[in-house]
TIVEXVO-777108 format. One record per residue (C-alpha): residue number from 1; z, x, y; residue in one letter. Coordinates in steps of 0.2 Angstrom, whole numbers. Layout:
NUM/Z/X/Y/A $
...
//
This chain:
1/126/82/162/X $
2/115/89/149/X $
3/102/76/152/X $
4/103/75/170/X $
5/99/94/167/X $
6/83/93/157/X $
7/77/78/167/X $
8/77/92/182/X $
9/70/105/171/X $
10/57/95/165/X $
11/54/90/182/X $
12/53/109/190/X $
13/42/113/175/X $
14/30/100/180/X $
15/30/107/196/X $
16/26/124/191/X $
17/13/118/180/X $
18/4/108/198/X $
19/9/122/208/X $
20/2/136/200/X $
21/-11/125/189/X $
22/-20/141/180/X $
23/-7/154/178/X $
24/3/140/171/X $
25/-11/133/158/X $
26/-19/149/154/X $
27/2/153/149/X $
28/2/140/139/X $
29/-14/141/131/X $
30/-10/153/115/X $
31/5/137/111/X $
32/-10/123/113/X $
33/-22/131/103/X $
34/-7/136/90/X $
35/0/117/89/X $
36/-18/110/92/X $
37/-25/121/76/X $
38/-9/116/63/X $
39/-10/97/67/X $
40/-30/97/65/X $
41/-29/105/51/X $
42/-14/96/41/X $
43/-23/79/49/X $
44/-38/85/40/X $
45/-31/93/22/X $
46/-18/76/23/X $
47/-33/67/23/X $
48/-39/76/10/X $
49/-25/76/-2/X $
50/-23/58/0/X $
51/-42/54/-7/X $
52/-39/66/-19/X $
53/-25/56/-26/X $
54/-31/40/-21/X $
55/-45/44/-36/X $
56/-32/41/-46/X $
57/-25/27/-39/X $
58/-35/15/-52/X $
59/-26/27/-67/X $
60/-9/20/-74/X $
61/5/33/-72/X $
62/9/27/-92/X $
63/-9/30/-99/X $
64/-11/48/-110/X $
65/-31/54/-109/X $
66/-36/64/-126/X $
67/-49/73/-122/X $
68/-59/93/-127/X $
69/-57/101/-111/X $
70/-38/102/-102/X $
71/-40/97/-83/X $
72/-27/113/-80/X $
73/-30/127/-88/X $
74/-16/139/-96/X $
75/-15/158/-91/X $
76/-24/167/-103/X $
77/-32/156/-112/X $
78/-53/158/-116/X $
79/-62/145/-109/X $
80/-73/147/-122/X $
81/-60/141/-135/X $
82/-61/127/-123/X $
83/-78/123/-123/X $
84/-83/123/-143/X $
85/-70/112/-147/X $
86/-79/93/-153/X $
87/-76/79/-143/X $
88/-65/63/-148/X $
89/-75/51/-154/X $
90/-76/31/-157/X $
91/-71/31/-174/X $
92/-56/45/-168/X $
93/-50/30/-156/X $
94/-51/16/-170/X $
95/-43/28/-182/X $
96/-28/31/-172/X $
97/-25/13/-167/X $
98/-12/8/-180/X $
99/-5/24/-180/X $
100/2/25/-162/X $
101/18/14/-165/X $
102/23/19/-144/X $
103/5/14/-140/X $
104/1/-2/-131/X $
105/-15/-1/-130/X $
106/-31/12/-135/X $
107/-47/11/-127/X $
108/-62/22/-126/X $
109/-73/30/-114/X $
110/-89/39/-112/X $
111/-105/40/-99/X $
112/-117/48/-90/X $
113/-125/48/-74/X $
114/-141/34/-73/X $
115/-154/26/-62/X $
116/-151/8/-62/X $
117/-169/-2/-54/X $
118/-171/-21/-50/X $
119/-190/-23/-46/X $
120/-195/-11/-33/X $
121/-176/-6/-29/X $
122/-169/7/-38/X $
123/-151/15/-37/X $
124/-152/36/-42/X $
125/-134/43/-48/X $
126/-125/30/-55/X $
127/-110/35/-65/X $
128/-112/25/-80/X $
129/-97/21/-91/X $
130/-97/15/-109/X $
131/-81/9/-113/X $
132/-71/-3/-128/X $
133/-64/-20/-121/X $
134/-44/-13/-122/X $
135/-51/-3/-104/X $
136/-47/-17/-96/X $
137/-28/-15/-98/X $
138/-27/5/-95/X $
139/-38/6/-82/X $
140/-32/-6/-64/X $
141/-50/-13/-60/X $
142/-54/-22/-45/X $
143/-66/-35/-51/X $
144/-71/-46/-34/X $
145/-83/-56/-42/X $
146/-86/-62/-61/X $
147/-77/-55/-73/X $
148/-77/-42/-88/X $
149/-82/-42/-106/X $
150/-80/-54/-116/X $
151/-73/-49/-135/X $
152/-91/-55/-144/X $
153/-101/-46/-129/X $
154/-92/-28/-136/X $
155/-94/-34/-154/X $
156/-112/-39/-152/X $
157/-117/-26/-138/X $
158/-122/-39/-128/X $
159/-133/-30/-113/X $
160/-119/-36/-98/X $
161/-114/-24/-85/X $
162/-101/-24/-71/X $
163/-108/-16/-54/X $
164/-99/-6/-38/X $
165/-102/-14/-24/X $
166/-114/1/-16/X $
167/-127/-3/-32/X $
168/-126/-22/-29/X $
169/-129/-21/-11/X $
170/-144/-10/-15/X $
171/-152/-18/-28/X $
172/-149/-36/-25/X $
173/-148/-38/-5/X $
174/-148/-56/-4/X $
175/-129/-55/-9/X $
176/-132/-64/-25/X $
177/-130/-53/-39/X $
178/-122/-63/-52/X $
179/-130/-67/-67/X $
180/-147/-58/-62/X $
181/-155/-43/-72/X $
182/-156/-26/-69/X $
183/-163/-11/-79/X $
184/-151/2/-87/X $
185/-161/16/-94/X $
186/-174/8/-100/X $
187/-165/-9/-105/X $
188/-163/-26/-95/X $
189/-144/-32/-93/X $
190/-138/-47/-85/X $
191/-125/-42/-71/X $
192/-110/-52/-76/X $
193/-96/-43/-62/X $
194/-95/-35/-46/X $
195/-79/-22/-43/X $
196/-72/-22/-28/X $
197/-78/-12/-12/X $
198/-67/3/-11/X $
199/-79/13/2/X $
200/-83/30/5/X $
201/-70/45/9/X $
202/-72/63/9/X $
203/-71/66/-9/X $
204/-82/52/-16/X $
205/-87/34/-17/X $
206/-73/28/-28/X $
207/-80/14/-38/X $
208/-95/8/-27/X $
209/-107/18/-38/X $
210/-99/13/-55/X $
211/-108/4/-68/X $
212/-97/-1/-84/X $
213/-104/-6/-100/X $
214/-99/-13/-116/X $
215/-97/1/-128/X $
216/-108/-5/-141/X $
217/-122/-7/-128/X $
218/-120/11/-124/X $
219/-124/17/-140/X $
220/-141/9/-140/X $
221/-145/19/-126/X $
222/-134/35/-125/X $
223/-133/49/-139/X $
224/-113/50/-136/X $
225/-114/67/-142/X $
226/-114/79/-129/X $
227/-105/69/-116/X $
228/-89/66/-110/X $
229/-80/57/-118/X $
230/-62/50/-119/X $
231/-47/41/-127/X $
232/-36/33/-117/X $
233/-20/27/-123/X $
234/-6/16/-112/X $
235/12/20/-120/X $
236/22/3/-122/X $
237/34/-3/-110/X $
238/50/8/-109/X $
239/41/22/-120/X $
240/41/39/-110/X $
241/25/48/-112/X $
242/34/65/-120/X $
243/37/53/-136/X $
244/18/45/-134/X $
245/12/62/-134/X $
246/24/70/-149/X $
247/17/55/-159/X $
248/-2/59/-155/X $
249/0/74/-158/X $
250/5/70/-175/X $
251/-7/58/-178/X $
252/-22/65/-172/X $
253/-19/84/-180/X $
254/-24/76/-198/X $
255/-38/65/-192/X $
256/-46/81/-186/X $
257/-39/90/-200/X $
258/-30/104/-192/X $
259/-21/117/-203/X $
260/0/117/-196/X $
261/-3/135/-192/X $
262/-19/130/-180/X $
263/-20/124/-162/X $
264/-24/110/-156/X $
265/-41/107/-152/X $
266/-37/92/-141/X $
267/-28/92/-125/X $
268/-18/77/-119/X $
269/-21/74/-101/X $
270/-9/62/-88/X $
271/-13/59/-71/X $
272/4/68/-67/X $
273/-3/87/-70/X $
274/-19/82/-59/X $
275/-8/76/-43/X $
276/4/91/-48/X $
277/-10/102/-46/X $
278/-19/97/-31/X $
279/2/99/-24/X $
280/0/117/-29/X $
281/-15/118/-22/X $
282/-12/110/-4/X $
283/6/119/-3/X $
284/-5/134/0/X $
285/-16/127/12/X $
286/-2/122/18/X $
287/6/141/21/X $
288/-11/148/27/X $
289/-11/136/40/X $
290/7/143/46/X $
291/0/159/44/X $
292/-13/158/55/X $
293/-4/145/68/X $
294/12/156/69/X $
295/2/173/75/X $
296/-5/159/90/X $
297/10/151/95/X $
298/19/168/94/X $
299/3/174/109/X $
300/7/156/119/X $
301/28/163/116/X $
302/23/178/123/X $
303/14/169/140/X $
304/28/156/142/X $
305/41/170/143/X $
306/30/180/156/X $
307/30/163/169/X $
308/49/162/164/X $
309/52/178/168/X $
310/41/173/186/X $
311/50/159/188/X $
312/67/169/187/X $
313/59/183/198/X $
314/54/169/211/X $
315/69/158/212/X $
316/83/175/211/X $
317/90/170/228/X $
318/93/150/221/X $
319/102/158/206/X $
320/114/168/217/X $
321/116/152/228/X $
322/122/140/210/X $
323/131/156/205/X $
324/142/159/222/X $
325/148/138/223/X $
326/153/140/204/X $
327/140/139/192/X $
328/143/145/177/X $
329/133/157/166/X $
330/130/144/153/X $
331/124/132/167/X $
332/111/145/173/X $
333/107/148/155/X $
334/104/133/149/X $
335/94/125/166/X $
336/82/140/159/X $
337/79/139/143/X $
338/78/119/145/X $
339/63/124/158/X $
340/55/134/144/X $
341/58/119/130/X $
342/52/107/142/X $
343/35/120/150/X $
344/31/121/127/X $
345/32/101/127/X $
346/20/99/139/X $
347/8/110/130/X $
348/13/101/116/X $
349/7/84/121/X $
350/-6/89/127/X $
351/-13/99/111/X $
352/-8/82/100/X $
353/-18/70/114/X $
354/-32/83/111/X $
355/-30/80/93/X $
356/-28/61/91/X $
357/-43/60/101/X $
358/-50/69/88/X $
359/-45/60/72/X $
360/-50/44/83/X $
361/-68/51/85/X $
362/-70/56/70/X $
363/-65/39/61/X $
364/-75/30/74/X $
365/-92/39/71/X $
366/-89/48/54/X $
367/-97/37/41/X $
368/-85/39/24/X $
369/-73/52/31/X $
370/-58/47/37/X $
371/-44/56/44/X $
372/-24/54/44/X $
373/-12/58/58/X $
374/6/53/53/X $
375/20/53/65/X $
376/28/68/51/X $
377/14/78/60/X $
378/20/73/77/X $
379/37/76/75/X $
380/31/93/68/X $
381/21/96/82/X $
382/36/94/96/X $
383/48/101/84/X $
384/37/120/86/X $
385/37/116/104/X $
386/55/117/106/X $
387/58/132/93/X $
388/44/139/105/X $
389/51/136/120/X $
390/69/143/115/X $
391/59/158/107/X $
392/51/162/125/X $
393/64/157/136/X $
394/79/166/128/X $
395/75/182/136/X $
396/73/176/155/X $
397/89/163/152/X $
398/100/177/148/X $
399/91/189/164/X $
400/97/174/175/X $
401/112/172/167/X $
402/120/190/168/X $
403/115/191/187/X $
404/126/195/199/X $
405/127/181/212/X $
406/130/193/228/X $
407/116/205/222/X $
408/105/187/221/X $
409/106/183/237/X $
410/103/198/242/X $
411/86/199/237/X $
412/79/184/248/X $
//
């Protein structure tokens, strides 16, 4: 019974809507614009979120960073504190390599950003990393052609360099970048890898504009003080990083000889805090987007109910009819509401058509931005659309329901 009765609901809805085609859309407008404006912009901060964290994609979840600056600052604390602290060095990360017994491995990091030229062709904004052979195992690279360094190449500092796809495509057209030269500020180094194309998104070009190098030949061409730099350390199978970290700690407050009563003037950085923090950050997005949407779809609530309350007006006689041959006030009631659920639907689907065709558009002629539309946001989408439609058609059900049949026919 209930579905024979929204099928009929559904049907005189849709029959309102062809009947009285602008009263009826520009009703149903304010819940359009109101589901239409949540989806877009959850499609578009998903999107977001997701490249976001897929930066991180190539970080272990078991790999501790040792760095000067914290990537989340603590309440109250100076960033100026922050920022004349000295960063780890080289010698730090050899140092603390038999002193780690939970550590499986301890690489180094550092770079800058570069102009890479082959002839006439040049590439401007490289990110250049300098980095110890162990990166290898912390770091999950993609390499689609060649290979990385060889142990004798970082104890030489041999001039070999592994390229991103975006600079081997620019500096070498051909397709042939392998075991040919290129010039990294100022010095000639044989291209012994490719990484993988990962392609644009809206955050960055992953590692298409990355150029590794051994260590070694970094410090013939970088003072690494001054930059960035980092130790990474991968915890050992089973090891959680809490006892990792306790033991860095305790390791690395004598190297840099730290008084027990002194900070640290190192943070220990995990990938956890960064996708912990974009959360943070997104779960506001998240509520502005309600608060925005709700104050529309409460508008399009307000519309539904008027036609609803039409539609009552209009079809008074026919109520007094169903009520005289025994229809009961739950019958009248729900047959109502059901209109209203069914009126929000429609406005529904059409606000999500409007915005898959968006998403669609833009992945289609965007060039690097991408955009997400789960079937979460769907279901989302059609689950407002009902609350909506019971929201708007409560009042008018409950008007048709308490009317008196004899009174009812007598207004025909």
């Amino acid at each position: 019974m209930s579905r024979r009765l929204f099928v009929e609901s559904f049907i005189q809805a849709w029959q309102a809507l062809v009947t009285n085609r602008l009263r009826t859309l520009l009703s149903l407008l304010g819940v359009m614009i109101g589901i239409f404006m949540i989806t877009a912009v959850f499609a578009v901060s998903d999107s977001l979120e997701e490249n976001l964290k897929g930066i991180f994609s190539s970080v272990r979840s078991d790999v501790l960073f040792v760095e000067k600056m914290p990537w989340t600052f603590s309440a109250g604390y100076p960033w100026w504190k922050y920022a004349v602290r000295r960063d780890p060095t080289l010698e730090d990360a050899k140092m603390l390599a038999g002193r780690l017994p939970s550590a499986r491995t301890i690489a180094f990091q550092t770079g800058s950003s570069t102009t890479i030229e082959k002839g006439s062709s040049s590439f401007a904004g490289a990110r250049m990393g300098a980095v110890t052979l162990e990166y290898l195992d912390v770091m999950e690279l993609d390499i689609a052609e060649g290979r990385f360094f060889s142990p004798r190449e970082v104890q030489a500092g041999v001039p070999v360099v592994l390229i991103g796809r975006e600079i081997a495509d620019r500096l070498f057209p051909d397709g042939n970048a392998l075991d040919q030269t290129c010039t990294v500020e100022g010095r000639t180094a044989r291209v012994i890898g490719i990484l993988a194309e990962e392609g644009t998104s809206i955050v960055g070009s992953g590692s298409d504009d990355l150029a590794l190098i051994p260590v070694t030949f970094g410090q013939q061409l970088v003072n690494f003080r001054g930059v960035k730099t980092s130790i990474l350390i991968r915890a050992m199978e089973g090891v959680d990083l809490e006892v990792l970290k306790g033991e860095l700690i305790a390791a690395y407050r004598p190297l840099r000889r730290l008084h027990p009563r002194e900070d640290n003037d190192f943070a220990v950085n995990e990938v956890e805090m960064l996708t912990a923090f974009i959360d943070v950050i997104f779960g506001q997005v998240e509520y502005g987007v309600w608060f925005i949407g709700v104050f529309a779809i409460l508008i399009g609530c307000f519309s539904v109910a008027n036609i609803m309350f039409v539609s009552v007006k209009e079809r008074t006689p026919l109520i007094g009819v169903q009520k005289a041959l025994g229809a009961k006030r739950s019958f009248v009631l729900a047959q109502f509401l059901t209109e209203a659920v069914a009126l929000c639907i429609i406005g529904a689907l059409l606000a999500l058509f409007a915005v898959g065709l968006l998403v669609v558009s833009v992945n289609l002629l965007s060039d690097g931005m991408s955009l997400v539309f789960g079937p979460e946001r769907f279901l989302l989408g059609l689950g407002i659309a009902v609350v909506s439609g019971i929201i708007s058609g409560l009042a008018p059900a409950l008007q048709a329901a308490r009317m008196d049949p004899v009174e009812a026919m007598r207004a025909a």
